[in-house]
Each structure stands twice: as C-alpha cells, then as structure tokens.
C-alpha positions as CSV (number, residue, x, y, z in Angstrom):
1,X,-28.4,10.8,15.6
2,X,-26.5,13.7,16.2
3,X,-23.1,11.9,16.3
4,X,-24.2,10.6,13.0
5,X,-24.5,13.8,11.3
6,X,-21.1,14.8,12.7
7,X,-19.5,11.9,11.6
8,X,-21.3,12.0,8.2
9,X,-20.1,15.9,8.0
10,X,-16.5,14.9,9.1
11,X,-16.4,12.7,6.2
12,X,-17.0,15.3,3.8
13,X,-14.2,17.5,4.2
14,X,-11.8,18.3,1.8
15,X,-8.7,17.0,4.2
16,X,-6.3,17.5,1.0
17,X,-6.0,21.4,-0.1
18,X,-7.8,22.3,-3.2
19,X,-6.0,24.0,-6.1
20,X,-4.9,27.1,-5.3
21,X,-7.6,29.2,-7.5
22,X,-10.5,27.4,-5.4
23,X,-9.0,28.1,-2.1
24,X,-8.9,31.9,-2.9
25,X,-12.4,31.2,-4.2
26,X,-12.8,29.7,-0.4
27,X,-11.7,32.6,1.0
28,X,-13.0,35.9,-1.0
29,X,-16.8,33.9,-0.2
30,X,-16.3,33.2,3.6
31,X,-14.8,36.8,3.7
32,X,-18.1,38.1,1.3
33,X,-20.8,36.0,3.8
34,X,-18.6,37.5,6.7
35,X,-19.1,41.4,5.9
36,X,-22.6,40.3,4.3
37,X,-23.5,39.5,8.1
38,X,-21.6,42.6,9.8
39,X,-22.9,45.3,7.7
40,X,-26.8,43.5,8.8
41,X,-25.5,43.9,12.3
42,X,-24.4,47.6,12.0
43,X,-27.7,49.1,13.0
44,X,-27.8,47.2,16.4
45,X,-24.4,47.5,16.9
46,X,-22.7,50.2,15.1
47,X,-19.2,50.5,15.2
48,X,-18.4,47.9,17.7
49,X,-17.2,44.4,17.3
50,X,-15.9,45.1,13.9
51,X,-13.8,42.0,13.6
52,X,-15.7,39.3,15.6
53,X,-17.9,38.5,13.2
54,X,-14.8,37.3,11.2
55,X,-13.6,34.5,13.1
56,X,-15.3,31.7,12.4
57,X,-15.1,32.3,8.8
58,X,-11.5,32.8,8.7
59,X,-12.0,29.1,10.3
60,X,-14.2,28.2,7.8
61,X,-11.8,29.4,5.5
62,X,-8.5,27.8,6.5
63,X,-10.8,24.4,6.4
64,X,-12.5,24.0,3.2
65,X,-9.8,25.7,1.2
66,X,-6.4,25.3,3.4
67,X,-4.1,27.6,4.8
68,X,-3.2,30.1,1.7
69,X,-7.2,30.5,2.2
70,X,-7.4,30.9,5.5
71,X,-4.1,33.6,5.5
72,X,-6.1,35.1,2.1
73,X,-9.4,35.3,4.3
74,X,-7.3,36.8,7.2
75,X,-5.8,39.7,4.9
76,X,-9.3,40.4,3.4
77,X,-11.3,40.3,6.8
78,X,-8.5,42.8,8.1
79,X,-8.9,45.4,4.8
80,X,-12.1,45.0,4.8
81,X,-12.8,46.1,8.8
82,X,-10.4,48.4,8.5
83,X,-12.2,50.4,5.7
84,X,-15.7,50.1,6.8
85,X,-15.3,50.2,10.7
86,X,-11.8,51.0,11.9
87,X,-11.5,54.2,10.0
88,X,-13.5,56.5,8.4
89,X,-14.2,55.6,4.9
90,X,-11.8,56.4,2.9
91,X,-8.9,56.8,5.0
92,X,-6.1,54.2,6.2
93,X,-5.2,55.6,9.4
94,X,-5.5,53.4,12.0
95,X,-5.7,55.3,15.9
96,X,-3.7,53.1,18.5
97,X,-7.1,51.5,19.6
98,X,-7.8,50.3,15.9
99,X,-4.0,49.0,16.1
100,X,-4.4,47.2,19.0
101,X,-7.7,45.7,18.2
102,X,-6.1,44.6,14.2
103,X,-3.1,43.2,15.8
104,X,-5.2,41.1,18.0
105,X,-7.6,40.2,15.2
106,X,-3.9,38.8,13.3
107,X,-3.0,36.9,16.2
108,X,-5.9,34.9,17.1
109,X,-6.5,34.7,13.0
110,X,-3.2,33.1,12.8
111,X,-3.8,30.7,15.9
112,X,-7.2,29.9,14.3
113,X,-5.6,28.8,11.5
114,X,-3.2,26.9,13.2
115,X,-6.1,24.8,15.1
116,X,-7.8,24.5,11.6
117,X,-4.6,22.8,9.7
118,X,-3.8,20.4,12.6
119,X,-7.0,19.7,12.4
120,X,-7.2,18.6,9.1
121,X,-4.1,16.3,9.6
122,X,-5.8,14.7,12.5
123,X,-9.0,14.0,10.0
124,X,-6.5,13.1,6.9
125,X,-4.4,10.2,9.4
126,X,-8.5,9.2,10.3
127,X,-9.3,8.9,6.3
128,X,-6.2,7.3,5.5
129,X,-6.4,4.7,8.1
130,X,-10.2,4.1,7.4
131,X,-8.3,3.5,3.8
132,X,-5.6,1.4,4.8
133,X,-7.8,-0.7,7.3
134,X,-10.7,-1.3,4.1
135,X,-7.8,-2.1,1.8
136,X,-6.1,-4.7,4.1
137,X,-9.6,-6.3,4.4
138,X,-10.3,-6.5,0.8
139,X,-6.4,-8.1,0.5
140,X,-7.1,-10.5,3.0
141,X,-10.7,-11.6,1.4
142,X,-8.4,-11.9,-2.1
143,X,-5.8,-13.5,-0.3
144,X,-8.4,-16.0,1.4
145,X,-10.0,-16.8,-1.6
146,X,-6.8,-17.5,-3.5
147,X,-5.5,-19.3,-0.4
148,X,-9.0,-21.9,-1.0
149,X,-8.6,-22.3,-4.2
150,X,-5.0,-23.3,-4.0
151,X,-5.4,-25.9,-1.5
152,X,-8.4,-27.1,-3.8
153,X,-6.2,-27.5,-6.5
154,X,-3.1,-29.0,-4.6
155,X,-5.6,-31.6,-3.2
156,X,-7.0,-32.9,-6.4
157,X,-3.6,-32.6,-8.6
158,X,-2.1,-35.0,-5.3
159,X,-4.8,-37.5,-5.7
160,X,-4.1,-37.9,-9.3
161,X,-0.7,-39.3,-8.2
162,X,-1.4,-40.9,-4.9
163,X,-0.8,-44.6,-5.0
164,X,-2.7,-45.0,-1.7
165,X,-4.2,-42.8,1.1
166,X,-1.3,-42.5,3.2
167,X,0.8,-41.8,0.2
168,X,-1.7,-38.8,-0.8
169,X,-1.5,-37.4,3.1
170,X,2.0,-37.6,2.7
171,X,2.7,-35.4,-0.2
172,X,-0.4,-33.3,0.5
173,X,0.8,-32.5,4.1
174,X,4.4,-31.3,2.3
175,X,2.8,-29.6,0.2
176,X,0.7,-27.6,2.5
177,X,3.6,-26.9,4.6
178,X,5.1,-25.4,1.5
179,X,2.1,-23.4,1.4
180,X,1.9,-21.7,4.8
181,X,6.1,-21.0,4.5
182,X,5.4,-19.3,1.3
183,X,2.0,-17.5,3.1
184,X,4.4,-16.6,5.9
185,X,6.9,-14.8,3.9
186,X,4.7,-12.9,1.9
187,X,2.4,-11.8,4.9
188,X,5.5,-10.8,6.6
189,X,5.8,-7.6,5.2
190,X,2.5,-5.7,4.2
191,X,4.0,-2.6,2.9
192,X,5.9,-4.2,0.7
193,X,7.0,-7.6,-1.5
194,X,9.2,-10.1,0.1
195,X,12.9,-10.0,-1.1
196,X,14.0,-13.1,-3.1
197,X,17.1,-13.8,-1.1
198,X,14.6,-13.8,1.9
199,X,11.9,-15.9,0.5
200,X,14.5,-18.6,-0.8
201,X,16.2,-18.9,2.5
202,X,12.7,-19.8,3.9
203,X,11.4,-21.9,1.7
204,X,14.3,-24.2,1.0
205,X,15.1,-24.4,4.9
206,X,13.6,-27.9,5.2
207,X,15.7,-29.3,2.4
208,X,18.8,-28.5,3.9
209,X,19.7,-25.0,2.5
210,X,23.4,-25.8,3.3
211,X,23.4,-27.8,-0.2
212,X,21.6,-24.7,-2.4
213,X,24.3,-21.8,-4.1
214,X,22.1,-19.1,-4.0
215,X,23.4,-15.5,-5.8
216,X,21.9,-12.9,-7.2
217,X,21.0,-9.2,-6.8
218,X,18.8,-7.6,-4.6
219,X,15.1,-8.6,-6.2
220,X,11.8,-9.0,-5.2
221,X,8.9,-11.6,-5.5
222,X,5.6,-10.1,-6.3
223,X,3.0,-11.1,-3.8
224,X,0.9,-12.5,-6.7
225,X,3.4,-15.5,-7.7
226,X,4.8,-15.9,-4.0
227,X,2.7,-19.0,-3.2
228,X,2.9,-20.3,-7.3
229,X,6.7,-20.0,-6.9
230,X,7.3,-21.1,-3.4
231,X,5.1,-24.7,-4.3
232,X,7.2,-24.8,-7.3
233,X,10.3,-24.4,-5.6
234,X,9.2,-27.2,-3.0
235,X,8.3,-29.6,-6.1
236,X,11.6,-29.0,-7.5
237,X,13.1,-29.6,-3.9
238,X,10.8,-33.0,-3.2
239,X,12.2,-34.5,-6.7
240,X,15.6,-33.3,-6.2
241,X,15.8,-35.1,-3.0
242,X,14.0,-38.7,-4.2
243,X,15.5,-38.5,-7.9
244,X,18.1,-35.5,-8.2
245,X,20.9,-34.0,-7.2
246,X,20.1,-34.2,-3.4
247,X,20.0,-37.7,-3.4
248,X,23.5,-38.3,-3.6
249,X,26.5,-37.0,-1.3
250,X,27.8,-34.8,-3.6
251,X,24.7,-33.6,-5.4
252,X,24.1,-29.4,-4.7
253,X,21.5,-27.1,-6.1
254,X,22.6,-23.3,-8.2
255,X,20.2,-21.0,-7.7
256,X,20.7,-17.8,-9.5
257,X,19.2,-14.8,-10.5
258,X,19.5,-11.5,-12.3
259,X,17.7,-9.0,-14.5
260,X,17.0,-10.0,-18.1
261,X,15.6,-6.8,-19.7
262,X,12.6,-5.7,-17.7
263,X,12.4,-9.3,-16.4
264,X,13.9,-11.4,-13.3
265,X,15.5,-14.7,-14.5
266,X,15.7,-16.9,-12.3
267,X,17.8,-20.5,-13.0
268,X,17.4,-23.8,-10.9
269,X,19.9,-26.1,-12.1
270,X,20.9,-29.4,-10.0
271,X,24.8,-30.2,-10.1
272,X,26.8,-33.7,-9.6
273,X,23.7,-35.9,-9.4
274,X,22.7,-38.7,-11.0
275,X,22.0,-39.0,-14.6
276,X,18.8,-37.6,-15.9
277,X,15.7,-39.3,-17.1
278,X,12.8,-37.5,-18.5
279,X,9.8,-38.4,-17.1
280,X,7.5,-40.2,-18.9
281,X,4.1,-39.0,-17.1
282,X,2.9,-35.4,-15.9
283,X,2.9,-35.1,-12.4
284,X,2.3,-31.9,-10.2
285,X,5.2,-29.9,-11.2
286,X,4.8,-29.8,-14.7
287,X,1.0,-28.8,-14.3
288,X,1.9,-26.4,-11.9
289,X,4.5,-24.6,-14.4
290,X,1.6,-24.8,-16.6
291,X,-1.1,-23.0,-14.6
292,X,1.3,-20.9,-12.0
293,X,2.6,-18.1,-14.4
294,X,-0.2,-17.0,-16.4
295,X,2.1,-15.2,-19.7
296,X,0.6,-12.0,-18.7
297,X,3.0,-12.3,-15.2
298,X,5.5,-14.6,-16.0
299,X,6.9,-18.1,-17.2
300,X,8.7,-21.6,-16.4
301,X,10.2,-23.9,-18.7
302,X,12.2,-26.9,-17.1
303,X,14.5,-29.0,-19.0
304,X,16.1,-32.5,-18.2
305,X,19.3,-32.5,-18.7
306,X,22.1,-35.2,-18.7
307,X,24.0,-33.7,-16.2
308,X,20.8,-32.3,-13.9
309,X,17.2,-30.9,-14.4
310,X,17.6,-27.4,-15.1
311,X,14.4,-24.8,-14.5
312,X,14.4,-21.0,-15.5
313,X,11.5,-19.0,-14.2
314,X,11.3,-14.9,-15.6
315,X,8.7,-12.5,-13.9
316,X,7.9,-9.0,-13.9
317,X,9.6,-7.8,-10.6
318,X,7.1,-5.5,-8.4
C-alpha cells in the first residue's frame, strides 16, 4: 500500500519546470511555510539551528518549481535567517560563526538542488518511457487491426478472380508476401518513415530489381500508405511480369519520383514491352487504386498506354 502511494505521488510531479512566475511563487511559499515553522520553534530553541529548518524546503522548492525556485528559495531562506537569527535585527553584519554557518547553508543548498534536478530527469526519462511504451502499444493495436483488415480484404478481392483453389492460394500467398515485405520495411524504423528509395529496393527484390530504373530524391513513405503502396507496387509488378514489360527480354520498368508542390509524384511506367491492351474487367489492382488512397492522403490513376501501362501515384510526404 505504501509503495502505491509513492508511486501514485511520483506520478504527480511537475517533472517539466513551470513558468517562471509560479516557480518564484514555489519558492517565496516553501520559504513562507519554512520561517512559519522556525519562528514556532524559537521558544524551544532560541537562536540555534537557524537554517535547518530550511532544507527540505529549499528541496521542496527546487522540485515543484525547478531550479530558478530552488536558487530563489535558497537566496530568501539565507536573508531571511540572516535577519531574524544570524544578526541582530536590523543589522547585516554577519560575525565569522554566522559566516561559516551561511556559507555552509549555500553549499549543501546548492548540492540539494543538485540532487533535486537529477532527480527530476530521472522521473522525466520514467514518464517519457511510460509514454513511449503506451504509444508503441496503441500503434501496434492500430497496426494489428489494419493488418486484419487488409488480409480480409486481399482474401475476398483474390477469390473474386480465382479460377480455382490452387489458383486463389497462388495469388493470395504473393500477395501476403507482399504484405509482410511492406510490414517489414515500415516496422523497420519506429522513430521514423521508411525512405522511398529503401522501401522500393525491398519490395521489388523478388521481381528482379536489376530490370527497375529507379531515381528520385531523397523522400519518404508515410507509414499510413506503406502497406496500400507496397501491394500496389506488387500488383503492378505481377502484371508486368505475365502481361508487361517484364515479360519480354528487353522490357524494363522507370520508376521515378520528385516533388510536385506539396506532393510526391511518383510515375511507374513500363518500357519496350509488348503492346498494350486495356483490360476489359476489374481486377485487384484497379480496386485497390480505388480504395488505397483515400483523397484526403493521396491518389493513383493508371493509364494503358500503347507503348506500356503507365501509373502515377501523389501523396503527402510525412
């Protein structure tokens, strides 16, 4: 129980410094509640102990309201002795007993202060990784949940085209593969988004990457369309392969990027393949550019050209 209460007190404390004006407020109290308790304590015991009493306020102090407050607290607790108990009233000489006794008070003050701010570092690095540790949980519940829902949706849109069982296991297993290379870039990295370059080098490794031109700048993919654009990617891939430019000798792939306003453009285009043919049904990758950039984060728009299919994706960058 009594671990509890600690813990539940720890919590509590402010482990960021308050503005400046409520640190001095911090300090002028501890200092008030400090000389409230000393002058109550003067008829037991007189003139003695006259800075004792100010300790663990000055710790209090450099706590609650951060160092300027507990250095403020220090330089009020040290007036404020010195008037009432160090010299007579009125008076600001100090004999070399009072001197040694003030310049003590300063330097354990001082150390006091010291203890109290690495304290509050060590409780700020607890916070934030209490922080870090609840927001990594609550990404990977998102994550999972997106994750389910994917797979859901890649299952059903595969079935729609399956032709027979093996056939669906087939493109469903690709496709999940795709999946957990795109999962595997973007989990890479927590900190931060996967870099384009990066992410296209992984996800086109199975297709022979050797027959992709990829140029662009320096980019990144936003975690939220990494799996959209890395299943898109491997549909454009899969058909390039049975239909496109991979299919023949000479065929190769263009992939380039660069900055279109406050956007990234990105441009698939298939060279020295066969002629083009538009399709006459919709299969998975033209309901997946339908449903994988919501307008609000982005769009697709492929074209079939005579001379090779042609896709340009734009996002928002991170």
């Amino acid at each position: 129980m009594a671990r509890g209460l600690l813990r539940r007190s720890a919590r509590q404390l402010p482990y960021r410094s308050p503005p400046f004006w409520r640190g001095q407020l911090v300090a002028v109290f501890c200092v008030a509640a400090g000389t409230g308790i000393r002058l109550t304590l003067q008829p037991i015991v007189h003139d003695h102990i006259p800075v004792v009493v100010f300790y663990p306020f000055v710790l209090i102090a450099s706590i609650w309201g951060g160092t300027l407050a507990g250095l403020s607290a220090l330089l009020l607790a040290a007036f404020v002795a010195d008037y009432f108990w160090l010299t007579p009233i009125g008076s600001f000489r100090l004999d070399s007993d009072s001197v040694i006794a003030m310049t003590a008070f300063c330097i354990i003050c001082l150390f006091v202060i010291f203890v109290a701010r690495l304290f509050r570092a060590l409780v700020e690095l607890h916070v934030e990784g209490e922080e870090r540790a609840a927001l990594l949980a609550h990404e990977i519940k998102h994550r999972a949940n997106n994750l389910f829902g994917v797979v859901q949706a890649i299952s059903a849109q595969t079935a729609r085209n399956a032709t027979s069982v093996a056939d669906h296991q087939t493109a469903f297993m690709a496709r999940l593969t795709a999946l957990a290379r795109a999962q595997q870039v973007v989990s890479e990295d927590l900190d931060g988004p996967p870099d384009l370059r990066a992410f296209l080098l992984h996800v086109l490794e199975p297709f022979e990457a050797a027959r992709f031109v990829i140029d662009g700048p320096a980019v990144a993919v936003p975690r939220y369309l990494g799996t959209s654009c890395a299943l898109l990617l491997h549909e454009l891939c899969t058909n390039a392969t049975k239909y496109g430019a991979l299919s023949v000798a000479d065929g190769v792939v263009s992939i380039t990027w660069g900055m279109a306003g406050n956007r990234v453009r990105l441009i698939w285009r298939e060279l020295h393949g066969p002629p083009v043919v538009a399709p006459t049904r919709t299969g998975f990758g033209t309901r997946l550019l339908k449903t994988a950039f919501p307008a609000e984060y982005g769009e697709a728009v492929i074209t079939f050209e005579p001379d090779g299919v042609r896709c340009t994706i734009e996002y928002a960058p991170a």
